[in-house]
PDB file of N, CA, C and O in Angstrom:
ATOM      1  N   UNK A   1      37.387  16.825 -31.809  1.00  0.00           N
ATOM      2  CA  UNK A   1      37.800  16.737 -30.426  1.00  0.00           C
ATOM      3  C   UNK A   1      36.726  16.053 -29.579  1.00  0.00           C
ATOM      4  O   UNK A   1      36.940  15.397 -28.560  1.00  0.00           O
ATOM      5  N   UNK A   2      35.327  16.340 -30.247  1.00  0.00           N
ATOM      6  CA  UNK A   2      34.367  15.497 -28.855  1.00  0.00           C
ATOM      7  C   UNK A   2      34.427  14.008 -29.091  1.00  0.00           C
ATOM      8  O   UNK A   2      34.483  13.242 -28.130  1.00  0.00           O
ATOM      9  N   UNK A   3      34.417  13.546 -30.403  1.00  0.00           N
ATOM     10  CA  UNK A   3      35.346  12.487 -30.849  1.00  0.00           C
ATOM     11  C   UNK A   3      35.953  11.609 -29.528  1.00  0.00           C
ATOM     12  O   UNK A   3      35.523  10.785 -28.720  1.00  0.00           O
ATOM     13  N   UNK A   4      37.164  12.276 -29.809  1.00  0.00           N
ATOM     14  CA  UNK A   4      37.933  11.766 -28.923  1.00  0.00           C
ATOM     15  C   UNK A   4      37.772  11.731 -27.265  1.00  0.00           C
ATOM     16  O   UNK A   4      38.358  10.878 -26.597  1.00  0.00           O
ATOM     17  N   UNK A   5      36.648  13.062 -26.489  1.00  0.00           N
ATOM     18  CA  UNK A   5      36.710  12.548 -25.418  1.00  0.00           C
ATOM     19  C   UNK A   5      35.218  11.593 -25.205  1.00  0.00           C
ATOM     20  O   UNK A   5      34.715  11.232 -24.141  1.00  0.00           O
ATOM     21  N   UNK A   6      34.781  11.365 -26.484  1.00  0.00           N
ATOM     22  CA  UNK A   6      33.561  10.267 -26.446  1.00  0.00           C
ATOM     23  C   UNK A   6      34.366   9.017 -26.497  1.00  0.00           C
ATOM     24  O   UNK A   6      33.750   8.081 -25.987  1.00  0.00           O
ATOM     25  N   UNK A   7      35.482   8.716 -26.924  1.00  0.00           N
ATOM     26  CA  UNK A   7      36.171   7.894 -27.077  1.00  0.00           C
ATOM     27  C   UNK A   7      36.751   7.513 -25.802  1.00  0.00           C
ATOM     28  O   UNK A   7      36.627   6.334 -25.472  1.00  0.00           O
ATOM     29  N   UNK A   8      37.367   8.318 -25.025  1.00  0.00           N
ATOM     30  CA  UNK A   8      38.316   8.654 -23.529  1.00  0.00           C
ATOM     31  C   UNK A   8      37.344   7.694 -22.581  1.00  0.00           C
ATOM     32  O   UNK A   8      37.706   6.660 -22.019  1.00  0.00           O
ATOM     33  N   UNK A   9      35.853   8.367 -22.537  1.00  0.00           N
ATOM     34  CA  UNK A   9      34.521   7.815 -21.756  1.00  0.00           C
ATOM     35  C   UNK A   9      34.274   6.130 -21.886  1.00  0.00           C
ATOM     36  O   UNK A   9      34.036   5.148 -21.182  1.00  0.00           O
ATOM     37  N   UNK A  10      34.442   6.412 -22.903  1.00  0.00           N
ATOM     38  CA  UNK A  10      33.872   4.948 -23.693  1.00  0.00           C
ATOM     39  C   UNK A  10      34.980   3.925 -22.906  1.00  0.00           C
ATOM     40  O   UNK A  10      34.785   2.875 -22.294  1.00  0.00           O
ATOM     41  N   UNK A  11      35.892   4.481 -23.111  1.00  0.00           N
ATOM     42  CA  UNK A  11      37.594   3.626 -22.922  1.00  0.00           C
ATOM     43  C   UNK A  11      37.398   2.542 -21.132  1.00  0.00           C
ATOM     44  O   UNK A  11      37.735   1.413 -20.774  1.00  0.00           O
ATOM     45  N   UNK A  12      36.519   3.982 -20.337  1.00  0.00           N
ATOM     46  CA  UNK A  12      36.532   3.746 -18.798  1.00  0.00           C
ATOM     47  C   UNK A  12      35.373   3.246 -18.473  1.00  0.00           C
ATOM     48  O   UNK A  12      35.031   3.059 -17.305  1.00  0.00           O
ATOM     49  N   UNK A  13      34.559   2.946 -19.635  1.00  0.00           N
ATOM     50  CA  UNK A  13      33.144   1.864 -18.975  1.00  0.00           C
ATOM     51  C   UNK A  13      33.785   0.520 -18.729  1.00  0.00           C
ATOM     52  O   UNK A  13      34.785   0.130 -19.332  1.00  0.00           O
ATOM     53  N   UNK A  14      33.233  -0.063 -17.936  1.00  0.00           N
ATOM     54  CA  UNK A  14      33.430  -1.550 -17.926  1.00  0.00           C
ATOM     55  C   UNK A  14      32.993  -2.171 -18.463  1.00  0.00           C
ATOM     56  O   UNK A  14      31.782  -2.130 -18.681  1.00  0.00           O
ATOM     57  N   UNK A  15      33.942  -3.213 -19.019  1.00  0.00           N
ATOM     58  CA  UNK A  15      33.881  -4.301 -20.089  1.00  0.00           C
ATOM     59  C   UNK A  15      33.063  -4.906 -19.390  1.00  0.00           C
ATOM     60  O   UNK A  15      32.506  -4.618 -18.331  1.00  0.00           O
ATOM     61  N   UNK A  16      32.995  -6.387 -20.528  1.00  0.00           N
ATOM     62  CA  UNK A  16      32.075  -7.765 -20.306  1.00  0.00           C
ATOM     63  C   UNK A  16      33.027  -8.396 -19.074  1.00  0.00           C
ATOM     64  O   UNK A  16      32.671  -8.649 -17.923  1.00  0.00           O
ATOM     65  N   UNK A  17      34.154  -8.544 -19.594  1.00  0.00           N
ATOM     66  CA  UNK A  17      35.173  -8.884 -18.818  1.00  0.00           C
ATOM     67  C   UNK A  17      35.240  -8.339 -17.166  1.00  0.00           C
ATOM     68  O   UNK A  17      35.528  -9.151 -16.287  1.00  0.00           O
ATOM     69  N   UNK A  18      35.105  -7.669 -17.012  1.00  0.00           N
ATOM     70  CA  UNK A  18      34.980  -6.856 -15.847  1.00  0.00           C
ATOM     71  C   UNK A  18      33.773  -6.891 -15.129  1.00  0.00           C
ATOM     72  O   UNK A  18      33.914  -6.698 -13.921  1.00  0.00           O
ATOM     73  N   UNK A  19      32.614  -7.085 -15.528  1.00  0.00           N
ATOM     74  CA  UNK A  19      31.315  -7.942 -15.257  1.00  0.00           C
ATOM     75  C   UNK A  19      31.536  -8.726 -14.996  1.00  0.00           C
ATOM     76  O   UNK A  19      31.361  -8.809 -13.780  1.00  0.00           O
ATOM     77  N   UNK A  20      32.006  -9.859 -15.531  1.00  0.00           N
ATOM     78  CA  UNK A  20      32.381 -11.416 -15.545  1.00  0.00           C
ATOM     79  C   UNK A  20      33.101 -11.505 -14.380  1.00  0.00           C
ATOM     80  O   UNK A  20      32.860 -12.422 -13.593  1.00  0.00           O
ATOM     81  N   UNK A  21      34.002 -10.635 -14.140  1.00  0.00           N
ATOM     82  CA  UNK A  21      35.031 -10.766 -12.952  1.00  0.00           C
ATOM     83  C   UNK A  21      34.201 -10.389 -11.822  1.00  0.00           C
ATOM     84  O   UNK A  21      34.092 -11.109 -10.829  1.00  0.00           O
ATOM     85  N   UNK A  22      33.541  -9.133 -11.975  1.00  0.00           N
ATOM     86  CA  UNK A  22      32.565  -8.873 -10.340  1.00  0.00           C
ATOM     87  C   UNK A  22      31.856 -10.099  -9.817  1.00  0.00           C
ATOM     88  O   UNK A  22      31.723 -10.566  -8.685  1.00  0.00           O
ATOM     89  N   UNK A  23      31.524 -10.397 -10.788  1.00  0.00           N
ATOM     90  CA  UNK A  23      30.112 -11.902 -10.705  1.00  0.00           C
ATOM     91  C   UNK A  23      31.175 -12.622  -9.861  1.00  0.00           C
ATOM     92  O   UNK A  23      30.902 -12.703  -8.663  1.00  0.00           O
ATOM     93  N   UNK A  24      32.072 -13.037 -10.174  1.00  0.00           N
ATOM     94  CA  UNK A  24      33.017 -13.775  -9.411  1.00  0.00           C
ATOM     95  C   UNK A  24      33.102 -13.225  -7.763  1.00  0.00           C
ATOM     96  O   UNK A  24      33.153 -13.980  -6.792  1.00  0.00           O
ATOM     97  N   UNK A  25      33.105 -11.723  -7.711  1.00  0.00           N
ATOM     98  CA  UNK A  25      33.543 -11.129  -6.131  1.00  0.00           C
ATOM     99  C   UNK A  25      32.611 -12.051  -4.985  1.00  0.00           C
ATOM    100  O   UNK A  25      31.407 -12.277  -5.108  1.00  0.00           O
ATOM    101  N   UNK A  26      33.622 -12.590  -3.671  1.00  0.00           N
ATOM    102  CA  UNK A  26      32.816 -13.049  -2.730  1.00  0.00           C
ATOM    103  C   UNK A  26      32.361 -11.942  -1.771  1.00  0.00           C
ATOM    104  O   UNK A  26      31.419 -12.104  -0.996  1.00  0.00           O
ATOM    105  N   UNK A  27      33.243 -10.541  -1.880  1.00  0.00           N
ATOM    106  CA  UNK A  27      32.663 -10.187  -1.060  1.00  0.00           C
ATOM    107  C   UNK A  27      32.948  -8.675  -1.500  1.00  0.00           C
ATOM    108  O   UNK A  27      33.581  -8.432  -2.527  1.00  0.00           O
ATOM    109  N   UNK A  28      32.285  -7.355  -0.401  1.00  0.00           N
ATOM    110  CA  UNK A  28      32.634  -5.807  -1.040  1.00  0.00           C
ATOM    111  C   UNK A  28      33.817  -5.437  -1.343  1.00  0.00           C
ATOM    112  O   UNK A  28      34.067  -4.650  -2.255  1.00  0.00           O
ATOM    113  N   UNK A  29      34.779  -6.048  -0.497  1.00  0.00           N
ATOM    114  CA  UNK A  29      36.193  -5.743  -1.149  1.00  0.00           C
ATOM    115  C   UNK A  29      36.933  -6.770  -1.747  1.00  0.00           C
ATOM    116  O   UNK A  29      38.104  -6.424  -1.903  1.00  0.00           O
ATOM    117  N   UNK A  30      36.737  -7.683  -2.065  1.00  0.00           N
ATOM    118  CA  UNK A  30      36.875  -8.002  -3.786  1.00  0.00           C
ATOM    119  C   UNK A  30      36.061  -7.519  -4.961  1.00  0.00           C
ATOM    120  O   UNK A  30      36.000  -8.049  -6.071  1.00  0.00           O
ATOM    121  N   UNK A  31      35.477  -6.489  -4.568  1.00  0.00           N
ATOM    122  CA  UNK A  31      34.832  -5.599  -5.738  1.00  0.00           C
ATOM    123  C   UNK A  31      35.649  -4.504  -5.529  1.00  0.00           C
ATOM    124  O   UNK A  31      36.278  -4.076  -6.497  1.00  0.00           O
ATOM    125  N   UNK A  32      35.735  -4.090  -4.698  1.00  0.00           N
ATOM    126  CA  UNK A  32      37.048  -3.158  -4.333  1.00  0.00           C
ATOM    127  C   UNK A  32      38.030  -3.266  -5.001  1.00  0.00           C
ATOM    128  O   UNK A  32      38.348  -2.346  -5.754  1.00  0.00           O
ATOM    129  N   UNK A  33      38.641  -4.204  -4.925  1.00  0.00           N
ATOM    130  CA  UNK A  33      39.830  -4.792  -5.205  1.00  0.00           C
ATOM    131  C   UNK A  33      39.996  -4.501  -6.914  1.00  0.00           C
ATOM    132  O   UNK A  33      40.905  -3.809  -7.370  1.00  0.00           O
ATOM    133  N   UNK A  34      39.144  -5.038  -7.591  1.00  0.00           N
ATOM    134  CA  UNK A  34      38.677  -5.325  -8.845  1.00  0.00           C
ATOM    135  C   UNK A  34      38.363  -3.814  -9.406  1.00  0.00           C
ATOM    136  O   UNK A  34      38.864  -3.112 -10.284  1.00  0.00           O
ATOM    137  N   UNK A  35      37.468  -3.684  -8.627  1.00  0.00           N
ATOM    138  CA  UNK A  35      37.350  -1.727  -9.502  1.00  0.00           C
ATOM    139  C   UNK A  35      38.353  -0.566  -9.412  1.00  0.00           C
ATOM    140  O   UNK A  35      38.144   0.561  -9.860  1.00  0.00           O
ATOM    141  N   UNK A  36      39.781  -1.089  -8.603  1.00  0.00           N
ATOM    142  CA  UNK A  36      41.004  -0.537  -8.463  1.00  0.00           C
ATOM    143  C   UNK A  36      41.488  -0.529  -9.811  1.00  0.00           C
ATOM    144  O   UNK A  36      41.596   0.588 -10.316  1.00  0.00           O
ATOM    145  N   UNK A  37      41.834  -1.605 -10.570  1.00  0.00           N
ATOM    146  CA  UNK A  37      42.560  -1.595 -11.533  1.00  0.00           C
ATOM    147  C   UNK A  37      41.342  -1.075 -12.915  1.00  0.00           C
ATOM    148  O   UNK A  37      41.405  -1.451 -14.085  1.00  0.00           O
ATOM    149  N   UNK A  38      40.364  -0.185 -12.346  1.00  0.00           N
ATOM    150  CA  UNK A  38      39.564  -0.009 -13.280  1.00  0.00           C
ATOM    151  C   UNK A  38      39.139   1.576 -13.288  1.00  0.00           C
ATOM    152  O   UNK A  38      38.384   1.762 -12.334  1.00  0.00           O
ATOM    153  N   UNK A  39      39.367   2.834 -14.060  1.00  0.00           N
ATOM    154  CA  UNK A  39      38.548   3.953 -14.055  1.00  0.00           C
ATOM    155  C   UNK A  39      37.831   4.498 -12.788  1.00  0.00           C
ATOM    156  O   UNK A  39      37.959   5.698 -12.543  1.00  0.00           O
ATOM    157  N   UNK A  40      36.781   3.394 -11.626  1.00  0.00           N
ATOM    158  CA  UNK A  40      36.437   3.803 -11.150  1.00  0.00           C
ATOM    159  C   UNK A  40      37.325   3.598  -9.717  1.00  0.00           C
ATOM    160  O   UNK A  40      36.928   3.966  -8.611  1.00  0.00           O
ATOM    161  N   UNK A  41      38.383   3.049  -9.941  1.00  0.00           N
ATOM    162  CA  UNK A  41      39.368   2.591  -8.483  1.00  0.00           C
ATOM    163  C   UNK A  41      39.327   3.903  -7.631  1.00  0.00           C
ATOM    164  O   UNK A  41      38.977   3.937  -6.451  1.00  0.00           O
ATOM    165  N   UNK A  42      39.803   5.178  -8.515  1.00  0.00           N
ATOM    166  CA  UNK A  42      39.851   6.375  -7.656  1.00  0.00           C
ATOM    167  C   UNK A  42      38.950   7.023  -7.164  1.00  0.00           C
ATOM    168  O   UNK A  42      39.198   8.067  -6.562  1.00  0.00           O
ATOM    169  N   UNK A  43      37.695   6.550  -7.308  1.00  0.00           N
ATOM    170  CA  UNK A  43      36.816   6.726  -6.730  1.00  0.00           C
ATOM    171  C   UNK A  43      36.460   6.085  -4.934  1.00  0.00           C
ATOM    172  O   UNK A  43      36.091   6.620  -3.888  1.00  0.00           O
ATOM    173  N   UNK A  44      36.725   5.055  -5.248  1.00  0.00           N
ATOM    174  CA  UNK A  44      36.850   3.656  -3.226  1.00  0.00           C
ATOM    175  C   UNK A  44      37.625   3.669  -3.378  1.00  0.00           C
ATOM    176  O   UNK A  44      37.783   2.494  -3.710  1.00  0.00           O
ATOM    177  N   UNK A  45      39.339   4.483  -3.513  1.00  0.00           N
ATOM    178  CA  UNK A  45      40.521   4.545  -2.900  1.00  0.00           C
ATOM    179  C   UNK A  45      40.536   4.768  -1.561  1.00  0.00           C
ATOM    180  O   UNK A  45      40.892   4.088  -0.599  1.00  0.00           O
ATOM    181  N   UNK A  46      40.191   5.590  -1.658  1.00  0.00           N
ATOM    182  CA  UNK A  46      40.332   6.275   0.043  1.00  0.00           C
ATOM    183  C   UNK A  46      38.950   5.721   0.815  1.00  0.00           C
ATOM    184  O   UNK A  46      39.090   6.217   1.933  1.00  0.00           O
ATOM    185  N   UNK A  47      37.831   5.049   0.836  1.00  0.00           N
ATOM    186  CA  UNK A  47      36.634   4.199   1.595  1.00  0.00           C
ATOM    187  C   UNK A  47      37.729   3.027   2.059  1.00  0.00           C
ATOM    188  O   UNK A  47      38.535   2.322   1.451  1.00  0.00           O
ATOM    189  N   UNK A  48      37.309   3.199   3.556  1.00  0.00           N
ATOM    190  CA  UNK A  48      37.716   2.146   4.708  1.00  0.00           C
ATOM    191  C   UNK A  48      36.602   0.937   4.641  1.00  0.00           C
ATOM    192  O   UNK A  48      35.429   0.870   4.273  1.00  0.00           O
ATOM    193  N   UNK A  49      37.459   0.115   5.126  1.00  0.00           N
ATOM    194  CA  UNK A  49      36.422  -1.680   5.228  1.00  0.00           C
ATOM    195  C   UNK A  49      36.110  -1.452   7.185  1.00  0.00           C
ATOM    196  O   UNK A  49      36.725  -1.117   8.198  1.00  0.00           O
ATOM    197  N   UNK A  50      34.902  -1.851   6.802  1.00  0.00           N
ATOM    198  CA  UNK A  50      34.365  -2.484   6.315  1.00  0.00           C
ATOM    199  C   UNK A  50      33.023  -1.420   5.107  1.00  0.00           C
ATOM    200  O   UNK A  50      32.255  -0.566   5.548  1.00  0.00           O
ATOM    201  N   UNK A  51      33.114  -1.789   3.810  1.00  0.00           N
ATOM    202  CA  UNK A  51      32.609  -1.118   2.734  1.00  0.00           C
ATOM    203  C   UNK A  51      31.394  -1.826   2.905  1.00  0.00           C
ATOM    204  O   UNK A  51      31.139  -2.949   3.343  1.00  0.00           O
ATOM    205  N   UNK A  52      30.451  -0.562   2.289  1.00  0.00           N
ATOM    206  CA  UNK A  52      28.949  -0.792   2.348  1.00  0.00           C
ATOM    207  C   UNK A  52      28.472  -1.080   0.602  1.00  0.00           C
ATOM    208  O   UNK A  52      29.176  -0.698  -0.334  1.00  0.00           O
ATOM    209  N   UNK A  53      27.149  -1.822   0.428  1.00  0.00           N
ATOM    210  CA  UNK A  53      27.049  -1.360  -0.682  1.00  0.00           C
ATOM    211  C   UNK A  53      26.418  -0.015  -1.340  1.00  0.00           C
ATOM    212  O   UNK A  53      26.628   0.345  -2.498  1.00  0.00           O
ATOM    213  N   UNK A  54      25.871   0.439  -0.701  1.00  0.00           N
ATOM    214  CA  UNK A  54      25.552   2.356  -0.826  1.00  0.00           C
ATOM    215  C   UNK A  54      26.660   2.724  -0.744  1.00  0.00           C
ATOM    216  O   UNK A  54      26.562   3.951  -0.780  1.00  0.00           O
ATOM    217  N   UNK A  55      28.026   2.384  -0.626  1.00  0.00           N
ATOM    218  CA  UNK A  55      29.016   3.540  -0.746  1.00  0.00           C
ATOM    219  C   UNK A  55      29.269   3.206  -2.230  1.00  0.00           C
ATOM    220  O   UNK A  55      29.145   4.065  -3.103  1.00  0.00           O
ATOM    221  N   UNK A  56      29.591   2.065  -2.464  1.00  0.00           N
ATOM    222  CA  UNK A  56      29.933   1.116  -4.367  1.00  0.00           C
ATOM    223  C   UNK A  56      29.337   2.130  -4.729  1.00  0.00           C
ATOM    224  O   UNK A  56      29.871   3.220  -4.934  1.00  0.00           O
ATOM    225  N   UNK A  57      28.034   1.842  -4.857  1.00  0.00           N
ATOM    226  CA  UNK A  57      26.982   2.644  -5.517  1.00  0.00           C
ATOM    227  C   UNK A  57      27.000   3.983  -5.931  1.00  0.00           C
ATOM    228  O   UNK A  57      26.720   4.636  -6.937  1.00  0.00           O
ATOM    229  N   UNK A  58      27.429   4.160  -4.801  1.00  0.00           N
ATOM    230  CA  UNK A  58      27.233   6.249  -4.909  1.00  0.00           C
ATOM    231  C   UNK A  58      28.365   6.309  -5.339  1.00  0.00           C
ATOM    232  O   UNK A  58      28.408   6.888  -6.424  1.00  0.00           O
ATOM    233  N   UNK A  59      29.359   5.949  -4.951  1.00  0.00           N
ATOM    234  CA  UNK A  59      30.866   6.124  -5.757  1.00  0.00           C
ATOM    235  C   UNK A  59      31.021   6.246  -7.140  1.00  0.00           C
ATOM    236  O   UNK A  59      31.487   7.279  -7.621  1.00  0.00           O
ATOM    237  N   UNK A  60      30.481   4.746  -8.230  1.00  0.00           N
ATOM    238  CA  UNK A  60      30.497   4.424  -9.340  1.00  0.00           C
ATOM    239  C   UNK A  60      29.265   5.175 -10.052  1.00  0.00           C
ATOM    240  O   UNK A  60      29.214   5.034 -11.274  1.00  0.00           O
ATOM    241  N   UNK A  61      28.331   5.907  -9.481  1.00  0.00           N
ATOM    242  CA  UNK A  61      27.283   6.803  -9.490  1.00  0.00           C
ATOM    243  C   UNK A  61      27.944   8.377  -9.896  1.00  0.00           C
ATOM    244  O   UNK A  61      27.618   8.992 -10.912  1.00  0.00           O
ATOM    245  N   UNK A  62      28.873   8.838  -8.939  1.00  0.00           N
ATOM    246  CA  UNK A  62      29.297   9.979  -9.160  1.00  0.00           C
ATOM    247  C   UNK A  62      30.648   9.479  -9.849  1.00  0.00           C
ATOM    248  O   UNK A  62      31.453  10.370  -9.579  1.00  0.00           O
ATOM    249  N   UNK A  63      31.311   8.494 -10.610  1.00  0.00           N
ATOM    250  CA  UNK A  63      32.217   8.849 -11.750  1.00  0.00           C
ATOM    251  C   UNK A  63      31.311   9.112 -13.216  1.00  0.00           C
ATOM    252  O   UNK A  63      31.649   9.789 -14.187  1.00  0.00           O
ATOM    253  N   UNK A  64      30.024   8.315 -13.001  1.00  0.00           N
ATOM    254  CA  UNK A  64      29.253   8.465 -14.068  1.00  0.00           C
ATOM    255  C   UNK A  64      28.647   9.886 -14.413  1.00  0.00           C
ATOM    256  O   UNK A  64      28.567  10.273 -15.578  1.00  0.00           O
ATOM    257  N   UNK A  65      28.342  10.430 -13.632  1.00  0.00           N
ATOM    258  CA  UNK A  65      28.316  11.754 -13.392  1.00  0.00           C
ATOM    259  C   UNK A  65      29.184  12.753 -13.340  1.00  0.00           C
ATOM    260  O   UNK A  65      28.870  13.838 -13.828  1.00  0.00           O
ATOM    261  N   UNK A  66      29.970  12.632 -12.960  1.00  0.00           N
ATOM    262  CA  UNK A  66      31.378  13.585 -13.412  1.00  0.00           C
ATOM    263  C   UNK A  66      31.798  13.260 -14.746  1.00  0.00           C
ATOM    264  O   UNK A  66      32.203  14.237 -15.376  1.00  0.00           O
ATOM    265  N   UNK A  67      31.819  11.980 -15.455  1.00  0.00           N
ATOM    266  CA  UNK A  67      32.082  12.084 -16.938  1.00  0.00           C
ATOM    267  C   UNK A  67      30.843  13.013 -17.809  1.00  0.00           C
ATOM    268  O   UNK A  67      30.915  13.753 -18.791  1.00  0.00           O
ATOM    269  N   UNK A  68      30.067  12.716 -17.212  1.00  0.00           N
ATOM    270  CA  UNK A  68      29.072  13.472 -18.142  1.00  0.00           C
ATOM    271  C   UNK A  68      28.816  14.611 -18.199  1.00  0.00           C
ATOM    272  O   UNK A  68      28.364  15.063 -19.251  1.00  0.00           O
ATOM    273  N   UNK A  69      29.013  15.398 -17.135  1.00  0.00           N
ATOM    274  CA  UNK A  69      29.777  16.802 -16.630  1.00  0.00           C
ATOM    275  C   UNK A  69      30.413  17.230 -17.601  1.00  0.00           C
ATOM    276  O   UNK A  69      30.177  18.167 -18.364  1.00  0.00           O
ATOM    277  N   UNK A  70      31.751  16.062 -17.523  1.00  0.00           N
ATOM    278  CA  UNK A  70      33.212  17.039 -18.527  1.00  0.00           C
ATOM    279  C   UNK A  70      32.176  16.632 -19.804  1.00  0.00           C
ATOM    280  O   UNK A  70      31.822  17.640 -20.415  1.00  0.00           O
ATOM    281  N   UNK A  71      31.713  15.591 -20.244  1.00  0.00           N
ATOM    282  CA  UNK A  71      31.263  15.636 -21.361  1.00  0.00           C
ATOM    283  C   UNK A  71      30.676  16.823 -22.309  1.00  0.00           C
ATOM    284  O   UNK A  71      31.044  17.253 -23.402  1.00  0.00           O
ATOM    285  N   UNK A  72      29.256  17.289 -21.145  1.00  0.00           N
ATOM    286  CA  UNK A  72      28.969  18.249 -21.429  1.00  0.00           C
ATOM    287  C   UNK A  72      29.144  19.394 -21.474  1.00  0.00           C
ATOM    288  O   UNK A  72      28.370  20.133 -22.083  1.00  0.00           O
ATOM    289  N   UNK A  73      30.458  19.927 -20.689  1.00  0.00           N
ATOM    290  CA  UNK A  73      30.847  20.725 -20.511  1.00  0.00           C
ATOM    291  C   UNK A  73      32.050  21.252 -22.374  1.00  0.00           C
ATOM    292  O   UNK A  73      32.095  22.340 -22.948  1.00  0.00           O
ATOM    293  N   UNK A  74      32.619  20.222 -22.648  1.00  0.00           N
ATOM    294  CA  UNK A  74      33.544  20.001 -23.896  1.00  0.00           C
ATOM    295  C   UNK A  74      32.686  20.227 -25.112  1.00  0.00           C
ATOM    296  O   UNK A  74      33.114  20.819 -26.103  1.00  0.00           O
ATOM    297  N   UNK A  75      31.163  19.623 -24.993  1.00  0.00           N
ATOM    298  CA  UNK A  75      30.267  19.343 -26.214  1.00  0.00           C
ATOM    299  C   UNK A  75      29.986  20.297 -26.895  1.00  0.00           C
ATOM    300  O   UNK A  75      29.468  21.256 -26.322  1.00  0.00           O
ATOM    301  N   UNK A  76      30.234  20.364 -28.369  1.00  0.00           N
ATOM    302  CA  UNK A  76      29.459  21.536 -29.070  1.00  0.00           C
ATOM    303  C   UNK A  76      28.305  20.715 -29.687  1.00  0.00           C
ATOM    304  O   UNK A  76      28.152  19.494 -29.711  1.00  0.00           O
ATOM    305  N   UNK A  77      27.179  22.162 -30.403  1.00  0.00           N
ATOM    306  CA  UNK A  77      26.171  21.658 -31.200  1.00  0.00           C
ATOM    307  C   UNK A  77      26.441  20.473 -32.065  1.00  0.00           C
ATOM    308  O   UNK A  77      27.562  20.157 -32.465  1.00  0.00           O
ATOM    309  N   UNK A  78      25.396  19.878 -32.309  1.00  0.00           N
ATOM    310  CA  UNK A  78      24.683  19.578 -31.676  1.00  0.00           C
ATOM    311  C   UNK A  78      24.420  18.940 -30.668  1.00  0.00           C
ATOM    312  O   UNK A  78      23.280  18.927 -30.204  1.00  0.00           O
ATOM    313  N   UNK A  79      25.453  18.270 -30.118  1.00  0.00           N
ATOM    314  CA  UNK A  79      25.728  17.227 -28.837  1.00  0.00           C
ATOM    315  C   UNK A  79      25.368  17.628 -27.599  1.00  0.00           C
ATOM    316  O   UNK A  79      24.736  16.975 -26.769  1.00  0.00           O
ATOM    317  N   UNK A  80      25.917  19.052 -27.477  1.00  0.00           N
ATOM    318  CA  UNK A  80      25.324  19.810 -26.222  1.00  0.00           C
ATOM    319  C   UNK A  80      24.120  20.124 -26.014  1.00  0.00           C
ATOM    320  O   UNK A  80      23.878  20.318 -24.823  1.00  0.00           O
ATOM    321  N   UNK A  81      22.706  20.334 -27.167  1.00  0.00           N
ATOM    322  CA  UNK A  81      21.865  19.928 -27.197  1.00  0.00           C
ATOM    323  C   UNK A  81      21.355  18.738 -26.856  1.00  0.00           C
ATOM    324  O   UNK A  81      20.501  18.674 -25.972  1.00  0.00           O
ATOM    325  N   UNK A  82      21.840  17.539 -27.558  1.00  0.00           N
ATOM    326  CA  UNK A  82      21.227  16.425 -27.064  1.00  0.00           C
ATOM    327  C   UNK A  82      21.475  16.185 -25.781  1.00  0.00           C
ATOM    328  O   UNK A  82      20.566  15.625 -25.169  1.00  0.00           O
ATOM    329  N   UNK A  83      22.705  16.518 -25.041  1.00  0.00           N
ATOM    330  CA  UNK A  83      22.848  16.199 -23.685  1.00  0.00           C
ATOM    331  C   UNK A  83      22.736  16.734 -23.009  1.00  0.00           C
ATOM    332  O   UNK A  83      23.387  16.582 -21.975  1.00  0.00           O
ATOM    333  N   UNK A  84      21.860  17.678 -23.158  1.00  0.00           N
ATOM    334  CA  UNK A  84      20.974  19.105 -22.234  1.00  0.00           C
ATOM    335  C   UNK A  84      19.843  18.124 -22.025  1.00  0.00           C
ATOM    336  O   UNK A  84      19.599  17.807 -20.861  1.00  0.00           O
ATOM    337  N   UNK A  85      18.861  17.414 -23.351  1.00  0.00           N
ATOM    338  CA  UNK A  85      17.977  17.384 -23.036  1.00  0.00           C
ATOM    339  C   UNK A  85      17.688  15.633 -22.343  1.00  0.00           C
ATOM    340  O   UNK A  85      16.682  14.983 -22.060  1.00  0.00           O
ATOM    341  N   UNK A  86      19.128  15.392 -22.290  1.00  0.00           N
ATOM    342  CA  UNK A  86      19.014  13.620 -21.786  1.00  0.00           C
ATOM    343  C   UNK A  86      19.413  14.145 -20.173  1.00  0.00           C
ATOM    344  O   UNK A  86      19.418  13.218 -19.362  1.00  0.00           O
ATOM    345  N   UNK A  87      19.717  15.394 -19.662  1.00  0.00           N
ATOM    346  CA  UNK A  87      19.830  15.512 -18.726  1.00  0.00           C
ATOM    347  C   UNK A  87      19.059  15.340 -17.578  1.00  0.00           C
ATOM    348  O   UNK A  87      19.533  15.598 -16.471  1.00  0.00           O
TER     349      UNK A  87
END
């Protein structure tokens, strides 16, 4: 089972592709725009424009952090070990 939600995690990082596409953004909300159709969209759903970049940040900051949460929260030995101590 941790398997699979190491797998789930993995699924919602952003690709190369998705890099490639930000590099392209002219501006915060065409990164907006772009991280909608991506894992972290529900995160700047609800952030009004004009968007800062400390909000991106802290946003895509705390999905990374909430995965690692459920992560650790799901993990048995030894995993929950290791991700005690990468904490």
């Amino acid at each position: 089972e941790g398997c699979t939600d190491s797998r789930r995690h993995h699924a919602g990082l952003l690709t190369t592709a998705d890099y490639n596409n930000l590099c392209q953004c002219e501006n915060l909300d065409d990164i907006k725009m772009h991280l909608s159709a991506t894992k972290y969209g529900s995160y700047l759903q609800n952030e009004p424009s004009p968007l800062h970049t400390i909000t991106i940040v802290e946003k895509c900051t705390l999905k990374l952090v909430d995965d690692y949460k459920h992560m650790l929260c799901r993990a048995t030995e030894p995993m929950s070990t290791f991700l005690e101590y990468i904490r």
